[in-house]
Short mmCIF file of the C-alpha atoms (twelve columns), coordinates in Angstrom:
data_MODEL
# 
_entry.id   MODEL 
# 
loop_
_atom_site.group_PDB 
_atom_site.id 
_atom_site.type_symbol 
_atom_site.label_atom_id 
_atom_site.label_alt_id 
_atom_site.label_comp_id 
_atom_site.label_asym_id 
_atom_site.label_seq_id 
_atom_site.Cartn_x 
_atom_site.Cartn_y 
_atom_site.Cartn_z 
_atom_site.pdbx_PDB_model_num 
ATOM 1   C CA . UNK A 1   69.984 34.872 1.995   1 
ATOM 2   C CA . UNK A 2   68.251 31.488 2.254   1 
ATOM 3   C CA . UNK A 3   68.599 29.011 -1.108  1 
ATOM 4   C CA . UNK A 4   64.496 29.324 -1.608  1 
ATOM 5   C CA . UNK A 5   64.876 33.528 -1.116  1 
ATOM 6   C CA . UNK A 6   67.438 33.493 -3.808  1 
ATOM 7   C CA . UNK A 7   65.805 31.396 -6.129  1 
ATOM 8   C CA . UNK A 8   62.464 33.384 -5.670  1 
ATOM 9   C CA . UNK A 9   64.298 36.401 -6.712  1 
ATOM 10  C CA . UNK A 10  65.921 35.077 -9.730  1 
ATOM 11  C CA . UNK A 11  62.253 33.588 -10.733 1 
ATOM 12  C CA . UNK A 12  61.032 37.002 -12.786 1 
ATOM 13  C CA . UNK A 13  64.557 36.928 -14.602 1 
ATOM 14  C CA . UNK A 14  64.534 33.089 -15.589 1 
ATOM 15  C CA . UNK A 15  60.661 33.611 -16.941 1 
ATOM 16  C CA . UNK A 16  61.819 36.361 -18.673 1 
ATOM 17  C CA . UNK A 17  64.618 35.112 -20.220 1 
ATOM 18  C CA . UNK A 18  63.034 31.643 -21.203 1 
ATOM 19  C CA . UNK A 19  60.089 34.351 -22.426 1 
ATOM 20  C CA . UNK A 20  62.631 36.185 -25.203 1 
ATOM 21  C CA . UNK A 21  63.634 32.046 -26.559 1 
ATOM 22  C CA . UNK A 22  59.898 31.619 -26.884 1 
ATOM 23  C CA . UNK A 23  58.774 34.253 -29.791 1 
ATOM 24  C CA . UNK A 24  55.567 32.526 -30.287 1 
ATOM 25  C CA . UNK A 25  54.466 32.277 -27.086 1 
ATOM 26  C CA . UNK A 26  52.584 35.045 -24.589 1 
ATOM 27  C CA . UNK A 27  54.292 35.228 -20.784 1 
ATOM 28  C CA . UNK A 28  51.458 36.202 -18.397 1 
ATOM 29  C CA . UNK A 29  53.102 37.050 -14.827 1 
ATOM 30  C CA . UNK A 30  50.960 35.908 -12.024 1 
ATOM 31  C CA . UNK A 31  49.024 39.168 -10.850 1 
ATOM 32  C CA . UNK A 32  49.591 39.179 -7.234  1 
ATOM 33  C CA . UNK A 33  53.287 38.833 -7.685  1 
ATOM 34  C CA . UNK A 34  54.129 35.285 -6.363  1 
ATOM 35  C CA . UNK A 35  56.243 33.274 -8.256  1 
ATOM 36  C CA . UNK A 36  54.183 32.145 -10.583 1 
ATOM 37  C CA . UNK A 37  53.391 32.477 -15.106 1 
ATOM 38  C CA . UNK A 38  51.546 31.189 -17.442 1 
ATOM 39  C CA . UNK A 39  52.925 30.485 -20.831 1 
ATOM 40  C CA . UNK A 40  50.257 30.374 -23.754 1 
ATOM 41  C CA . UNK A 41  50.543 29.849 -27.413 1 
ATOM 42  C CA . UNK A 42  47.997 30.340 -30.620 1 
ATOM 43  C CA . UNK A 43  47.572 26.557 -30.862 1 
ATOM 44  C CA . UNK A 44  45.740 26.447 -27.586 1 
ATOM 45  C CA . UNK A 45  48.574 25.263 -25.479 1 
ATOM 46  C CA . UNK A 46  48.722 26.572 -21.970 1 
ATOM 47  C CA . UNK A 47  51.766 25.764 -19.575 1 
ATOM 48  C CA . UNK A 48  52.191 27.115 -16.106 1 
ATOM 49  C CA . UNK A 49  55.443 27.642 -14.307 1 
ATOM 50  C CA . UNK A 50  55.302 28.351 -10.620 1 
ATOM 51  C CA . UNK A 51  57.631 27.846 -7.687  1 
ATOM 52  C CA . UNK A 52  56.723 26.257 -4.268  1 
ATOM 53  C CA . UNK A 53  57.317 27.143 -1.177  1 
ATOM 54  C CA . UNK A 54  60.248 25.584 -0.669  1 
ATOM 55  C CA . UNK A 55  61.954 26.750 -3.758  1 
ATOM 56  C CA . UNK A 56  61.284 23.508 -6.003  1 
ATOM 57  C CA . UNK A 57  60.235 24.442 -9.455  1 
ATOM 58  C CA . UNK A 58  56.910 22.878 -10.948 1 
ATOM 59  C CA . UNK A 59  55.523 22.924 -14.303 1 
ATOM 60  C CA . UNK A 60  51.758 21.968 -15.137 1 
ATOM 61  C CA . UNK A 61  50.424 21.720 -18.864 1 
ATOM 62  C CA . UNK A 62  47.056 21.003 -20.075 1 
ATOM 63  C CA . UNK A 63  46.018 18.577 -22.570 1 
ATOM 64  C CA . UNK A 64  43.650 18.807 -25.127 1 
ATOM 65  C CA . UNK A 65  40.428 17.051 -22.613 1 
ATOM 66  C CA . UNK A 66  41.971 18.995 -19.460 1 
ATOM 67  C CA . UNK A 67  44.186 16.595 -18.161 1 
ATOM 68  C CA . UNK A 68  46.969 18.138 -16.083 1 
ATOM 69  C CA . UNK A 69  50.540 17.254 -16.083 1 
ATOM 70  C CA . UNK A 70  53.079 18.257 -13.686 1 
ATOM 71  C CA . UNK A 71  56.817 17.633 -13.547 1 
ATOM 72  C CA . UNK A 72  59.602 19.129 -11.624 1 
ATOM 73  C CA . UNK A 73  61.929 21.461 -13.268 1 
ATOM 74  C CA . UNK A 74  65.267 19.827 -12.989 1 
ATOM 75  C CA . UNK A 75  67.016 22.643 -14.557 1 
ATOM 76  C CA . UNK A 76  66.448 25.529 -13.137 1 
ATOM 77  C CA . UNK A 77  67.721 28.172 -15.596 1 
ATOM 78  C CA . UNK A 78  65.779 29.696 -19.145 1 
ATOM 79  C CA . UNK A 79  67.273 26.887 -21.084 1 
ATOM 80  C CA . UNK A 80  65.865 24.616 -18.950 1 
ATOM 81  C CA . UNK A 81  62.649 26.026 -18.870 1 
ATOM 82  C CA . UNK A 82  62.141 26.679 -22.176 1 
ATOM 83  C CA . UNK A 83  63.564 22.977 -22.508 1 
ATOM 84  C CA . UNK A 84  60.404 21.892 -20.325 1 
ATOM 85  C CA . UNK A 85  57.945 23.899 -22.088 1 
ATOM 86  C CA . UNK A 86  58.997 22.551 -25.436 1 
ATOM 87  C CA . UNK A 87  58.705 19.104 -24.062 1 
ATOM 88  C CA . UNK A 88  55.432 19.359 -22.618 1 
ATOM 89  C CA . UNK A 89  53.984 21.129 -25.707 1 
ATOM 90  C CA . UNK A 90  55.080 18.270 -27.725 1 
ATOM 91  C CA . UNK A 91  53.147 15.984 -25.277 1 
ATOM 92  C CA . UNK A 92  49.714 18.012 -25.850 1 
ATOM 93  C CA . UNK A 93  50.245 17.836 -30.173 1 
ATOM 94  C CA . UNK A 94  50.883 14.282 -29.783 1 
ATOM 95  C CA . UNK A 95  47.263 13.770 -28.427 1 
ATOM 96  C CA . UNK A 96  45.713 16.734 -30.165 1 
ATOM 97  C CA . UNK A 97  43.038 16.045 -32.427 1 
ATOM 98  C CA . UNK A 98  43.257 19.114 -34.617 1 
ATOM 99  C CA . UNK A 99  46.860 19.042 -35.171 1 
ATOM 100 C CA . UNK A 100 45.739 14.913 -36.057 1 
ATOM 101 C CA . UNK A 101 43.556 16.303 -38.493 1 
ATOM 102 C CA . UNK A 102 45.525 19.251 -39.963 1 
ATOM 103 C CA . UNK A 103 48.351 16.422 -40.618 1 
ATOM 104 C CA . UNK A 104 46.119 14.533 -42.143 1 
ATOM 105 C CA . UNK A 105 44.640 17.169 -44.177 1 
ATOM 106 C CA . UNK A 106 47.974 18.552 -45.197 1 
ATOM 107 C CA . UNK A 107 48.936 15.196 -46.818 1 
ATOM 108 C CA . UNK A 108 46.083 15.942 -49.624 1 
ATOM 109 C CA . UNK A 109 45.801 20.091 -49.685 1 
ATOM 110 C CA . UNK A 110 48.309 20.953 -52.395 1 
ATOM 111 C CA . UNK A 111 50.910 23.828 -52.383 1 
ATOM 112 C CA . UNK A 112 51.017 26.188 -52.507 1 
ATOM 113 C CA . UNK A 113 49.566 26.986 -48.873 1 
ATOM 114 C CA . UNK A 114 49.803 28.944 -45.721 1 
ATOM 115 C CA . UNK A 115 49.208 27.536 -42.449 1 
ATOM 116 C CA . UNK A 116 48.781 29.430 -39.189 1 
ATOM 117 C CA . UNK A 117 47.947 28.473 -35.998 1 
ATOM 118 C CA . UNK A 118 45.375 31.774 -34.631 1 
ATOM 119 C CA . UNK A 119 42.709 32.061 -31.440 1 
ATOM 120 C CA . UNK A 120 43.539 28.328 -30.985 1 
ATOM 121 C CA . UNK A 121 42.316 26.860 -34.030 1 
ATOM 122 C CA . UNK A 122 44.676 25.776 -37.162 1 
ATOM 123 C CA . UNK A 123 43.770 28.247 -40.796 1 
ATOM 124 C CA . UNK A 124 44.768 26.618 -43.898 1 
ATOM 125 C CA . UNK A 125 44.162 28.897 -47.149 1 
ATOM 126 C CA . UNK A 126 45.258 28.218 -50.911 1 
ATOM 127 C CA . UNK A 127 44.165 29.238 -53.404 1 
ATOM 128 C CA . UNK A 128 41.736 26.988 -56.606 1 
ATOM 129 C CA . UNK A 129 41.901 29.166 -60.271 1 
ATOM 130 C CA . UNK A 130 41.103 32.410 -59.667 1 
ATOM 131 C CA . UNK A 131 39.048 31.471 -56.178 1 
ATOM 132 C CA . UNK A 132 40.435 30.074 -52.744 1 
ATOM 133 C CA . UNK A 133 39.842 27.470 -49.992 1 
ATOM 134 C CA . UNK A 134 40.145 28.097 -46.218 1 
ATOM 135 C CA . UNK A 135 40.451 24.941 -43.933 1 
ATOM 136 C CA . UNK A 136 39.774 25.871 -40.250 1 
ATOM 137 C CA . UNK A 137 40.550 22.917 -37.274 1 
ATOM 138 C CA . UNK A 138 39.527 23.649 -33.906 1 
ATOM 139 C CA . UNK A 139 38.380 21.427 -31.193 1 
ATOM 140 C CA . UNK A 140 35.009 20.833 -28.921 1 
ATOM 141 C CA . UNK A 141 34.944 18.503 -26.023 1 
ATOM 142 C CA . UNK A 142 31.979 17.311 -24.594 1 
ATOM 143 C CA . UNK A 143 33.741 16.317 -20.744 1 
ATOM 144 C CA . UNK A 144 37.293 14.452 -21.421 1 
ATOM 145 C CA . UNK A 145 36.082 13.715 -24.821 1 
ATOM 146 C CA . UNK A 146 37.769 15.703 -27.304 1 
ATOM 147 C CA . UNK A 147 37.349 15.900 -31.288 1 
ATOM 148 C CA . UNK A 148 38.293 18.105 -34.127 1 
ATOM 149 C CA . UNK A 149 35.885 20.146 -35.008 1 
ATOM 150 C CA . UNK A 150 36.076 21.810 -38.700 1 
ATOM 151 C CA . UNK A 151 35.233 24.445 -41.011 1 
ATOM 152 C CA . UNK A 152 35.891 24.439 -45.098 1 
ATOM 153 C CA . UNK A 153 34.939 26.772 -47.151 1 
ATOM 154 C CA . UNK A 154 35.580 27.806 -51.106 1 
ATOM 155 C CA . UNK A 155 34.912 30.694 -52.198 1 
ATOM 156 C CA . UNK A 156 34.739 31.886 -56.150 1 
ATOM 157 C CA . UNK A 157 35.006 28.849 -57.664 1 
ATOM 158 C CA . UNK A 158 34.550 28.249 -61.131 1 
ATOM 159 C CA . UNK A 159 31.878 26.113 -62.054 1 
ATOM 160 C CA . UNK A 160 34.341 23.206 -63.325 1 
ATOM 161 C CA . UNK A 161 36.853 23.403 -60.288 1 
ATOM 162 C CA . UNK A 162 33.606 23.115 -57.749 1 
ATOM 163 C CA . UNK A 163 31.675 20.353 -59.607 1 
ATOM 164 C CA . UNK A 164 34.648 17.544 -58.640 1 
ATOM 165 C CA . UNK A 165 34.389 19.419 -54.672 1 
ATOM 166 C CA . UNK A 166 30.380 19.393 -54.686 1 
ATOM 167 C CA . UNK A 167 30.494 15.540 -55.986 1 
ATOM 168 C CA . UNK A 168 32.885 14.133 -52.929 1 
ATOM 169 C CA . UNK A 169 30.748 16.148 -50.506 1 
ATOM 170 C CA . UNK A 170 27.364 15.033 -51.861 1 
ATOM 171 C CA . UNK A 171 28.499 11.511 -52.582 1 
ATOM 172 C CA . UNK A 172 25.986 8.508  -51.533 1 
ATOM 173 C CA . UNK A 173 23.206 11.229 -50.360 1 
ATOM 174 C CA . UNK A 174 19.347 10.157 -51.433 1 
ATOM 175 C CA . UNK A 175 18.134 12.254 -54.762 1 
ATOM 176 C CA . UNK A 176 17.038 15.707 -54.212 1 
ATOM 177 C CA . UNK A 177 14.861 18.563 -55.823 1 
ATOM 178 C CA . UNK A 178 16.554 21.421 -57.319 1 
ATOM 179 C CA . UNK A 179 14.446 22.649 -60.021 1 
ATOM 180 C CA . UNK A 180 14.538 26.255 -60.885 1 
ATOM 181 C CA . UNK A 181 17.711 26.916 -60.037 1 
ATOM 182 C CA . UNK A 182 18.822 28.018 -62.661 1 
ATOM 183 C CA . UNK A 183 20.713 27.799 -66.482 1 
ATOM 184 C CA . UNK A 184 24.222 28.786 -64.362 1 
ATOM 185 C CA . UNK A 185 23.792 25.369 -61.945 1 
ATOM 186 C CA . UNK A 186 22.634 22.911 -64.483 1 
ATOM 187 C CA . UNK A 187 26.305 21.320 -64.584 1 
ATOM 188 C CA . UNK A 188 26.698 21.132 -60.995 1 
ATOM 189 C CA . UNK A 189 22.803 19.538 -60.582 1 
ATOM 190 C CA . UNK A 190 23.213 17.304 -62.928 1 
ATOM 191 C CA . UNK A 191 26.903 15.953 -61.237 1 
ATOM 192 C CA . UNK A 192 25.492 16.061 -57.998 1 
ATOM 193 C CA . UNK A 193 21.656 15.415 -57.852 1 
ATOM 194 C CA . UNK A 194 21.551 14.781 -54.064 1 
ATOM 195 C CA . UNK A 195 21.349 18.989 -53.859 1 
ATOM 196 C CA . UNK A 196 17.903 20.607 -53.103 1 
ATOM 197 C CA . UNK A 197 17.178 23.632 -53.754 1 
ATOM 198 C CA . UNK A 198 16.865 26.212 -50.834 1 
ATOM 199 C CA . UNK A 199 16.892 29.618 -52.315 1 
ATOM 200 C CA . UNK A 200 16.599 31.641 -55.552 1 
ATOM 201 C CA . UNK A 201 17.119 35.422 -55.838 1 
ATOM 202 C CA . UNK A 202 16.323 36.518 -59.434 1 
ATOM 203 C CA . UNK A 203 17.225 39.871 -61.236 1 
ATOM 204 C CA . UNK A 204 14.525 42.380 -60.750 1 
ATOM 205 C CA . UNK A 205 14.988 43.332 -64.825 1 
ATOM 206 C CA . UNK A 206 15.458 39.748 -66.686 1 
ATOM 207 C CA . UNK A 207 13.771 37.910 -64.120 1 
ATOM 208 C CA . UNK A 208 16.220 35.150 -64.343 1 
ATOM 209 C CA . UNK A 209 18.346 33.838 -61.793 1 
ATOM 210 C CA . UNK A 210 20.866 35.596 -60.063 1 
ATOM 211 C CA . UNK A 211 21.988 33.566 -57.416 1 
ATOM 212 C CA . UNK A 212 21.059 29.932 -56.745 1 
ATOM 213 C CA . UNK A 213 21.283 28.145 -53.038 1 
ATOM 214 C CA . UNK A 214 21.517 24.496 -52.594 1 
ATOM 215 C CA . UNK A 215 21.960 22.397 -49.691 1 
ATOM 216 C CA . UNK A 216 21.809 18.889 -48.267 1 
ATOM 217 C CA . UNK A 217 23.023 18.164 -45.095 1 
ATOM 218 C CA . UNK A 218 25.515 20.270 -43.685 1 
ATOM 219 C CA . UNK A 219 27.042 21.080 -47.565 1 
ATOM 220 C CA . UNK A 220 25.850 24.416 -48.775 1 
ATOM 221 C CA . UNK A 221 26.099 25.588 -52.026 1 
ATOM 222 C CA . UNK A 222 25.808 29.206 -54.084 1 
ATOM 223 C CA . UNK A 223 26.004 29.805 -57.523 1 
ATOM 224 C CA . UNK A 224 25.975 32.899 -58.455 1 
ATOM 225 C CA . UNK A 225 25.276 33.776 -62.377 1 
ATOM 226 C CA . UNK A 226 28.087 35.638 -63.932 1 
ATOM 227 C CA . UNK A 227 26.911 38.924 -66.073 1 
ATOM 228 C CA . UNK A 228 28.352 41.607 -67.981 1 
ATOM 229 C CA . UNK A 229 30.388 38.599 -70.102 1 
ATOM 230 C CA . UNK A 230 31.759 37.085 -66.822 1 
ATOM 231 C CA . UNK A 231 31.541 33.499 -65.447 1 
ATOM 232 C CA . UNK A 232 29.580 32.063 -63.498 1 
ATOM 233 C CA . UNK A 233 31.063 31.507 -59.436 1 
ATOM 234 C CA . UNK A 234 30.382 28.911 -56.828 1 
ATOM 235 C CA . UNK A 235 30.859 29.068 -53.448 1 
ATOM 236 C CA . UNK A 236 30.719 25.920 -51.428 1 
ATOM 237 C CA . UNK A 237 31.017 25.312 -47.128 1 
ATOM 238 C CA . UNK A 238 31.005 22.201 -45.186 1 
ATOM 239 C CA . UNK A 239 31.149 21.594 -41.372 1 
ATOM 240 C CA . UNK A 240 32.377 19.126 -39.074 1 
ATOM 241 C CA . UNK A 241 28.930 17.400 -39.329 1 
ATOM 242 C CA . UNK A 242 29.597 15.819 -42.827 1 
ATOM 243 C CA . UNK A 243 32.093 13.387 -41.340 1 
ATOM 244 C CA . UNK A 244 36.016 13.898 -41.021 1 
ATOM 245 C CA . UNK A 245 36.719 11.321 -43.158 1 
ATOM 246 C CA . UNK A 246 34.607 13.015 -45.931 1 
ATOM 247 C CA . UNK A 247 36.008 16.137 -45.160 1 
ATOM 248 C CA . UNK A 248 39.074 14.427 -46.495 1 
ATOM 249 C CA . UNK A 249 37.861 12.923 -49.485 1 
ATOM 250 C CA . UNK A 250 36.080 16.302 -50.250 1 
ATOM 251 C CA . UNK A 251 39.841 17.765 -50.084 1 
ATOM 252 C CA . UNK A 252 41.329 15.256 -51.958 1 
ATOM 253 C CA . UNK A 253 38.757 15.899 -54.866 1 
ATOM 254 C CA . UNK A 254 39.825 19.394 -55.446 1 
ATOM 255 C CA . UNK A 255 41.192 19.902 -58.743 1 
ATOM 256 C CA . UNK A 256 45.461 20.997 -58.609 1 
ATOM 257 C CA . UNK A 257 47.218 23.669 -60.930 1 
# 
């Protein structure tokens, strides 16, 4: 048997092998049998594997603005491979600008905290009192132009805990209109006066309100009135649009155990 024959059989066993030291990555064979996988990840990191004709081993990765990489496999074995595949994936975080960001957010989010990487975009969830925060980092490129694009959201916030979060988003923003919304989002009006009201839902019975909305820019705010002798809750998202670096100071702002 010829030295590219033999190595084209032991192919399937190497990917396989390398597959069982790589838990949290996904092995796709190549469909038409060649000698040929793709090895995938939750972060968004794709690396394929695939041996040429005459028996040499290649392995391509993509970077975050669709660059391709290729290098020979020197070692031909699983070890090696999965020694490649490790390398290379270190060479797409270290131009990645959501694992940039989620660094650089992790620096000011406090613990405790879980972090997962899912569908190619980072989660980051704690918890604020008795509400919570989720942090979501993905990326959009527009050609080989690549940025992080993010989500952040808070969710049943006490009125205190939000007014320090609503402040760093809202900060330098012209004065807005937000009369009427209500006895429940006075405090948080008053702290950050750049909000305008968009909504009001009141109760059908008191006629007061029940839930106030508030916007500017790409901050959006709810308040919702507590009843039956409970407080008051806030909810609070901002996007990408706001400005990374605000983003940050917006996470910095939010009050610790």
């Amino acid at each position: 048997m010829s030295f590219t024959a033999t190595r084209r059989d032991m192919f399937p066993e190497m990917v396989t092998d390398a597959a069982k030291l790589l838990p949290d990555w996904k092995t796709f064979p190549n469909l038409a049998g060649d000698p040929e996988a793709l090895f995938a990840d939750e972060v968004g990191r794709d690396v394929d594997v695939r041996m040429e004709p005459g028996g040499n081993v290649t392995v391509t990765n993509w970077l975050p603005d669709g660059t391709q990489h290729h290098e020979p496999l020197a070692d031909v074995s699983p070890e090696g491979l999965v020694a490649a595949i490790t390398r290379v994936a270190k060479a797409y975080d270290d131009v990645d600008p959501a694992r940039a960001f989620l660094n650089q957010a992790l620096e000011v989010i406090a613990e405790p905290r879980t972090v997962e990487w899912r569908h190619r975009s980072a989660q980051v969830e704690w918890s604020i009192g008795n509400g919570w925060a989720s942090l979501s980092i993905g990326r959009a490129a527009n050609g080989q132009h690549v940025r992080a694009l993010v989500h952040l959201n808070f969710r049943n916030l006490s009125v205190e805990n939000a007014t320090p979060i609503v402040v760093a988003a809202t900060a330098d923003q012209p004065a807005g209109e937000a009369e009427g919304a209500g006895r429940a989002a006075q405090p948080l009006v008053k702290a950050a006066p750049a909000l305008w009201l968009s909504n009001v839902l009141k109760d059908e019975e008191t006629g007061g309100v029940e839930r106030a909305e508030l916007t500017v820019d790409d901050v959006r705010v709810t308040v919702t009135t507590g009843r039956y002798g409970r407080p008051a809750t806030v909810d609070v998202g901002v996007t990408t649009w706001v400005g990374l670096d605000r983003i940050i100071a917006i996470l910095a702002a939010v009050p610790r155990a």
